[in-house]
C-alpha positions in Angstrom: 11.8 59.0 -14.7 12.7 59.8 -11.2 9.5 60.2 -10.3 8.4 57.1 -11.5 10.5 54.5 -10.0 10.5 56.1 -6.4 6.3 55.1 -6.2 7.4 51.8 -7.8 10.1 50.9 -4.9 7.6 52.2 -2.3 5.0 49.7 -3.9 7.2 47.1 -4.0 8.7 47.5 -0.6 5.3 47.8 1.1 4.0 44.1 -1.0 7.0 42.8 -0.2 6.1 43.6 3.9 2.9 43.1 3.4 3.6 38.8 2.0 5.2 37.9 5.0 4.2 34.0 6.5 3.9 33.6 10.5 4.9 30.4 11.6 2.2 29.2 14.5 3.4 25.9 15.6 1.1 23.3 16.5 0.8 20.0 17.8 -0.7 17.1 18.0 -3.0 15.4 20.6 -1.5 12.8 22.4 -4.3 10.0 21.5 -5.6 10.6 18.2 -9.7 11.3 17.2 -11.5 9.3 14.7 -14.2 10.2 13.7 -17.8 8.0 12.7 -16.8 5.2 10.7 -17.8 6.5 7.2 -15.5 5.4 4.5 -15.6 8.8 1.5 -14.4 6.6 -1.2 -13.5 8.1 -4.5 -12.6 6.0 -8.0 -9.3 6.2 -9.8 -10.5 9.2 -11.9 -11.3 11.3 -8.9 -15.1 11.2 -9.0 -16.7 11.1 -5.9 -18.9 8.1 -4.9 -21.6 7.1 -2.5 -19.9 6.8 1.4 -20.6 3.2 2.9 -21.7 3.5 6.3 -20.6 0.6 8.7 -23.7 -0.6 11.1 -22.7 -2.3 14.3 -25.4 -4.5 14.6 -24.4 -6.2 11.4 -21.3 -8.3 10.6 -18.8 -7.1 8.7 -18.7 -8.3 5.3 -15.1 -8.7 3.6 -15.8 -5.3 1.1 -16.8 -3.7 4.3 -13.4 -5.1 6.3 -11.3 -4.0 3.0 -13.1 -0.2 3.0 -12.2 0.4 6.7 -8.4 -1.0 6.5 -8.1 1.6 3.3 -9.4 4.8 5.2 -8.2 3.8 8.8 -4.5 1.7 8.5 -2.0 3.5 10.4 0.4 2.5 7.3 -1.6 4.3 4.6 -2.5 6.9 7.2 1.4 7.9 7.2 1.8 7.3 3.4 -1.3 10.1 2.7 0.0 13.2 5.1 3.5 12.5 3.8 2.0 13.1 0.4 0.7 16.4 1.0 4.6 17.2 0.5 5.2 16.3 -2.9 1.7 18.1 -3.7 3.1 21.4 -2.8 6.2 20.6 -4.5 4.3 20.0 -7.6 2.2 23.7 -7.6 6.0 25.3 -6.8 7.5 23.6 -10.0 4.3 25.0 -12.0 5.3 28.7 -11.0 7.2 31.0 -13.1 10.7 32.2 -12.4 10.7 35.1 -10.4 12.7 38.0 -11.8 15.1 39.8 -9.7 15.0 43.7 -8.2 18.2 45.5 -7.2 18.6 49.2 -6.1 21.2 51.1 -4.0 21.8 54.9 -3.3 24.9 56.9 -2.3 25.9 60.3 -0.9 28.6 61.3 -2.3 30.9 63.3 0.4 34.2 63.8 -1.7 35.4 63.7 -5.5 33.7 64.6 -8.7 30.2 65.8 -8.8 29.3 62.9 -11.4 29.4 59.9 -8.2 26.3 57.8 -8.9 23.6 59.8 -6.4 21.2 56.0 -6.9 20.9 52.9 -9.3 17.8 50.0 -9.9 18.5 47.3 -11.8 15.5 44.4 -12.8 17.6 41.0 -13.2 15.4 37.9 -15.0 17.5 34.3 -15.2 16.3 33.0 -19.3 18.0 29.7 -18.3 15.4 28.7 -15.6 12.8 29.7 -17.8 14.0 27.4 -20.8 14.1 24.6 -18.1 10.8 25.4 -16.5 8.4 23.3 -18.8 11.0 19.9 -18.4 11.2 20.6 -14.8 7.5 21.1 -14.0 7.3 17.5 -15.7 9.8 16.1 -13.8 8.1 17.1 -10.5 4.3 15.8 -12.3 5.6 12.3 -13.1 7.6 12.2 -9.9 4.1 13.0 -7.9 2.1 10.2 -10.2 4.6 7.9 -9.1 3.9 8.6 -5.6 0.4 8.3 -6.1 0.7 4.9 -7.6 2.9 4.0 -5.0 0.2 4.8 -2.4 -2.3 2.9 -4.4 -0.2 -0.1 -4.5 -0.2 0.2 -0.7 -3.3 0.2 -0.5 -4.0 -2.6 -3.0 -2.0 -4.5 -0.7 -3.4 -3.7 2.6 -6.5 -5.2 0.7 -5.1 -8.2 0.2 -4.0 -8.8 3.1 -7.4 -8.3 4.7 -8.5 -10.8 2.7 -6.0 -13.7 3.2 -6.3 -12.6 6.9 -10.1 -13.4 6.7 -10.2 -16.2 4.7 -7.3 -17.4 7.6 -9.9 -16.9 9.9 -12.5 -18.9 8.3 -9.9 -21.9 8.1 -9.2 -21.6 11.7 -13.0 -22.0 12.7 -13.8 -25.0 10.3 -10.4 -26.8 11.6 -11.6 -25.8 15.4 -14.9 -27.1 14.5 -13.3 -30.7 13.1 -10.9 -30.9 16.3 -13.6 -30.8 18.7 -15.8 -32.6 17.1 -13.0 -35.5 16.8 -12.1 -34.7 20.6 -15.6 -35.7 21.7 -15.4 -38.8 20.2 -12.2 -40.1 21.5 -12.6 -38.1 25.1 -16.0 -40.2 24.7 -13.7 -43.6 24.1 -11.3 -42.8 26.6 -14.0 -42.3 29.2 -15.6 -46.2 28.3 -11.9 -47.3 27.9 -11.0 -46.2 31.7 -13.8 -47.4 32.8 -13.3 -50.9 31.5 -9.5 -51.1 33.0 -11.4 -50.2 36.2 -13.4 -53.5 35.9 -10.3 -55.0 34.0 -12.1 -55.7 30.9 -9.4 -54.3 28.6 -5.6 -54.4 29.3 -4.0 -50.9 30.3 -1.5 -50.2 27.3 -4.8 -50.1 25.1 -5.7 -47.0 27.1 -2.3 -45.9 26.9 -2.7 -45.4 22.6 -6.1 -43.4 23.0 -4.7 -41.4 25.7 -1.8 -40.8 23.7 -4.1 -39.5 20.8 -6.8 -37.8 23.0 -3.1 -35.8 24.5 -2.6 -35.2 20.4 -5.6 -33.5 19.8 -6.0 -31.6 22.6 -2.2 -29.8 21.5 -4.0 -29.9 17.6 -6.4 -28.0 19.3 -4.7 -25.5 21.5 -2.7 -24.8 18.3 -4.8 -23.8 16.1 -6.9 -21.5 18.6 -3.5 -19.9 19.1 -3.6 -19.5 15.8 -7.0 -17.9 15.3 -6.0 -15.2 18.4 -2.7 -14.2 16.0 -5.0 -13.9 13.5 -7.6 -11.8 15.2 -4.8 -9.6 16.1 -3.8 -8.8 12.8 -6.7 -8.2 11.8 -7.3 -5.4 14.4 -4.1 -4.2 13.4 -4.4 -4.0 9.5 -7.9 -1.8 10.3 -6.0 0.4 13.0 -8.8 -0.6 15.7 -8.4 -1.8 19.1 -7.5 -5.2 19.7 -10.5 -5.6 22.6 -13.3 -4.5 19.8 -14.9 -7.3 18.7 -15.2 -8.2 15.3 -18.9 -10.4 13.8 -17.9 -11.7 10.6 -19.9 -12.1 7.7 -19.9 -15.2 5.9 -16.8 -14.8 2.9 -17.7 -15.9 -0.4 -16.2 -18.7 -2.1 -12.8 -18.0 -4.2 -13.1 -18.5 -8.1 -11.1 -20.9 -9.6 -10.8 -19.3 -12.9 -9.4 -16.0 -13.7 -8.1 -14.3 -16.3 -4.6 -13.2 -16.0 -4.3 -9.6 -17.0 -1.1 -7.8 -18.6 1.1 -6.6 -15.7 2.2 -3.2 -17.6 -0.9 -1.4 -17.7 -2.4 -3.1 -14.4 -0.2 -2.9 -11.5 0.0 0.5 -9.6 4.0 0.0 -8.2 5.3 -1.2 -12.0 3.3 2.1 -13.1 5.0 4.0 -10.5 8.3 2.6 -11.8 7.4 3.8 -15.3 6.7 7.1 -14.2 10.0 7.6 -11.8 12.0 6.4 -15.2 9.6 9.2 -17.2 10.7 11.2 -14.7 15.1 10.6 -14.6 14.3 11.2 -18.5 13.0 15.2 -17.9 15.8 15.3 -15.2 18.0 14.2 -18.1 16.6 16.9 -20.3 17.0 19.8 -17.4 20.4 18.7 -16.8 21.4 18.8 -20.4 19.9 21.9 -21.0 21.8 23.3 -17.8 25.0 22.6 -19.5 24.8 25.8 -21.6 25.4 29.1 -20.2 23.1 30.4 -17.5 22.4 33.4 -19.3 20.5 36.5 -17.4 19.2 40.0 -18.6 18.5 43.0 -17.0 17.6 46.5 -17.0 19.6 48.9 -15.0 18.3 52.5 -14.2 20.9 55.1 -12.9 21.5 59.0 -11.9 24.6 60.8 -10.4 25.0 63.5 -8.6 25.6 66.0 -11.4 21.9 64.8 -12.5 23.0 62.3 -15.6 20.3 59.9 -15.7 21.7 56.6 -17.3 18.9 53.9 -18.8 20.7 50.5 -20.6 20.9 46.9 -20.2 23.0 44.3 -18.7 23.8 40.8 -19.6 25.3 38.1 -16.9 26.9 34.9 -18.7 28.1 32.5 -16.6 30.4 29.7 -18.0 28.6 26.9 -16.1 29.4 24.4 -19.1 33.3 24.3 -17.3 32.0 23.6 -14.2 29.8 20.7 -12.9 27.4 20.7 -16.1 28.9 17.8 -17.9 29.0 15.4 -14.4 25.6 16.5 -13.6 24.2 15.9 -16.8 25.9 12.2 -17.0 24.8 11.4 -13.4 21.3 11.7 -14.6 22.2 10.0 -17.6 23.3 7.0 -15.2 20.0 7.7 -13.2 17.3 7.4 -15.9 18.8 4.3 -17.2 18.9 2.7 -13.8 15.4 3.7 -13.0 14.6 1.6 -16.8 16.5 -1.2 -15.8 14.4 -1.8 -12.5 11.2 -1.0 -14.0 12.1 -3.8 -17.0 13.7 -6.2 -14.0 10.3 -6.0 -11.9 8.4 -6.5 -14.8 9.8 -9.4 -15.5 10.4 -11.1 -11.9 6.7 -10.7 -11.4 5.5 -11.8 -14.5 7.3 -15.0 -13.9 6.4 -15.5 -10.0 3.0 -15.3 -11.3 3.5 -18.0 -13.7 5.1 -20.1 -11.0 2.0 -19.1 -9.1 -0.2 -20.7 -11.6 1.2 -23.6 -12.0 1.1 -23.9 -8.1 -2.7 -23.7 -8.4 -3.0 -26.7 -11.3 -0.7 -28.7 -8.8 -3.4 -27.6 -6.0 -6.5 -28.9 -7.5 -5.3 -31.9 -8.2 -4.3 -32.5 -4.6 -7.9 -30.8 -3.7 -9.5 -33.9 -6.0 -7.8 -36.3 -4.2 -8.2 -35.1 -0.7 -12.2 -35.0 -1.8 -11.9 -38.3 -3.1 -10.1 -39.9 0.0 -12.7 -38.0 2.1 -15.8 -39.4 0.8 -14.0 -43.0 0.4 -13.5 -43.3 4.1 -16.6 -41.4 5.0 -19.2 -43.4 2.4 -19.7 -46.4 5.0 -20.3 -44.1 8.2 -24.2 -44.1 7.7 -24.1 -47.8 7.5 -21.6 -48.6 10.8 -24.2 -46.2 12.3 -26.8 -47.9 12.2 -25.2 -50.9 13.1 -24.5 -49.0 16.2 -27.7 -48.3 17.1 -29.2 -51.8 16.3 -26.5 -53.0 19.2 -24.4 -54.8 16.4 -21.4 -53.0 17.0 -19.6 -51.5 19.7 -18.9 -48.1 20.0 -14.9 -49.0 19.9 -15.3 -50.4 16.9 -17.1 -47.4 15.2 -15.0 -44.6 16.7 -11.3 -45.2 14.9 -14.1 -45.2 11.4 -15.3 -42.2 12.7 -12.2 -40.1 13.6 -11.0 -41.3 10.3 -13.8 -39.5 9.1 -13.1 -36.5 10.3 -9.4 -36.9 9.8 -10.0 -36.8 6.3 -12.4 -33.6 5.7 -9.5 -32.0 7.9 -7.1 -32.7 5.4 -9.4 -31.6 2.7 -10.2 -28.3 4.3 -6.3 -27.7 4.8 -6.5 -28.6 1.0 -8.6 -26.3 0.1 -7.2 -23.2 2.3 -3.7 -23.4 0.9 -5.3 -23.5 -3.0 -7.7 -20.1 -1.9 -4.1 -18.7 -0.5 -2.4 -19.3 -3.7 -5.3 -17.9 -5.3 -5.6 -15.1 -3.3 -2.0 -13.9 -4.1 -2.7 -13.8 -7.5 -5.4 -11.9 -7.2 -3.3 -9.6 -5.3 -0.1 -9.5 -7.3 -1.8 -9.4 -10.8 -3.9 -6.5 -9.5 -7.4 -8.9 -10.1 -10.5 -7.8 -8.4 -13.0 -10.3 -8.0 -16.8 -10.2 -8.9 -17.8 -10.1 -5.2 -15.9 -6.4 -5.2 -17.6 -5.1 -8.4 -19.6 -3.1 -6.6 -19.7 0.9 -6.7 -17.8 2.2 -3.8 -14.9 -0.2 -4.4 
């Protein structure tokens, strides 16, 4: 027997030297590479799909926007080398419990000839293998969670592109409208001082139009503000300089109907919810298990110096149920049933702030319909007090208030319009709805 343990130590010494990990720190460049701007997207069930190449010499289309904000936002950048983490957590909760080698040897240099000359024992913990198959699902639903959690990030990085863009769109069409009406009543103003030259007209008549030329001009100087705040977040939702500029597809219009789709089985944070209260309930179990003793076996292997070679087996049996068992085990008690109660509390909060959110959107038409209606109302006689104009009937002070009026309106229905696509918009985002213009295959 002697002879066949002292090859076995050797063995297991020289595997033990041999597994040793050396540390090499590195670090990381002080401005960081990217590479082409090739998007590898993948689908939910992890097969891979076509990359979608990004051409400079086209404008960026909102799928396009949406696929580089994914791959490239610092945010979700962060989010995916944290999760490497709870990866390798998850393949070391799908190991085995290691069992446990003890030896020792003594030279005995007074007393009896029978001292112990050298002992092995082998020690293996039963207790962490009872608990291994709960705990390895703890750590599986705890690393789904995190997964969802990341695709909820994501989902609403997405979303935010899009209100972002469609922001964008608003702020052209309302820069368009303001200049166009600032033409017109720099055009008036110009005739208007001109006649107070040759006092024709009496100056506070000037005074109003100068007062609403003055308005416009801050309308104006807003909204560009505006448009430069959003251009920045923009750049900053896609992790790209702010200098780059940006050509902009044309964004298709937002559907006024959808279907609104169960929350429980759609949205990737109230699924990670379900899965970090799956996984306080296999913490439950661990701990409960745990209670009992932490029971151990082993095999012990001994020979004194009078050569009496001793073979038997030990048994270690802690009483960890007078200990911390019964507080542990109630803590996670407490945990799992808090981890329910949030999960139930967000389901319901959002299922209700999306029915507001509906309702919100009825409201919104109808305000759409009459902004429409008011529109083409004041805008119906234009064609007719323009050709008056041009026959020399009419003046062109008596056509301009008609015609700012005119644009006055369509503004008013544009900012109609823009605050229904927002509510919209969130609804899409919140109920996790993706519209037809992303059905495509590498969304």
């Amino acid at each position: 027997m002697n002879n066949v343990l002292k090859p076995g130590i050797i063995l297991a010494c020289a595997l033990n030297m041999a597994a040793c990990v050396h540390y090499h720190p590195s670090f990381s460049p002080d401005r960081p590479i990217y590479g082409p701007l090739v998007v590898s997207a993948t689908s939910l069930a992890g097969q891979p799909l076509p990359d979608h190449e990004v051409h400079e010499d086209q404008p960026l289309d909102l799928s396009t926007l949406e696929l580089l904000a994914v791959s490239h936002n610092p945010h979700l950048v962060e989010m995916r080398a944290q999760l490497h983490v709870q990866e390798l957590e998850l393949v070391v909760a799908g190991m085995l419990p290691e069992p446990v080698y003890g030896g020792g040897r003594d030279r005995p240099i007074s007393g009896p000839d029978h001292f112990t000359a050298w002992n092995n024992n082998l020690n293996f913990d039963i207790a962490s293998l009872i608990t291994h198959h709960d705990q390895q699902r703890f750590h599986h639903f705890q690393s789904e969670s995190i997964h969802l959690d990341l695709l909820w990030q994501e989902w609403l990085i997405v979303g935010q592109i899009r209100s972002v863009c469609y922001q964008l769109s608003f702020d052209t069409a309302a820069l368009n409208l303001l200049q166009q009406e600032l033409a017109l009543i720099s055009n008036l103003k110009t005739r208007e001082e001109n006649a107070v030259s040759k006092e024709l007209m009496t100056k506070p008549l000037l005074l109003e139009t100068l007062q609403q030329f003055q308005t416009i001009e801050t309308d104006l100087h807003n909204v560009r503000q505006q448009r430069d705040h959003d251009l920045f977040a923009l750049h900053t939702l896609l992790g790209i300089n702010p200098e780059t500029r940006l050509r902009l597809a044309p964004l298709p219009p937002v559907h006024n109907e959808m279907v609104q789709p169960s929350l429980m089985n759609q949205r990737p944070d109230l699924l990670a919810l379900k899965r970090a209260a799956q996984a306080s309930d296999m913490q439950l179990r661990t701990a409960i298990i745990q209670q009992f003793p932490d029971l151990s076996l082993g095999l012990n292997d001994g020979l004194d110096t009078a050569d009496n070679h001793t073979l038997g087996f030990s048994i270690q049996l802690p009483l960890s149920f007078l200990g911390q068992g019964q507080a542990r085990a109630r803590l996670a008690e407490v945990s799992r049933a808090e981890a329910e109660t949030v999960y139930r509390l967000r389901l319901a909060k959002e299922d209700r702030r999306l029915r507001w959110l509906a309702e919100q959107v009825v409201f919104e038409k109808t305000r759409v319909k009459q902004a429409d209606t008011a529109w083409r109302i004041i805008c119906a006689p234009s064609a007719h007090w323009q050709n008056l104009l041009d026959q020399g009937a009419i003046t062109l002070e008596m056509v301009g208030p008609q015609n700012r009026s005119c644009l006055e309106r369509h503004l008013d229905l544009i900012r109609e319009q823009h605050k229904l696509d927002e509510l919209q918009l969130d609804i899409m985002t919140l109920s996790g709805y993706v519209p037809e213009w992303e059905r495509i295959q590498h969304v």
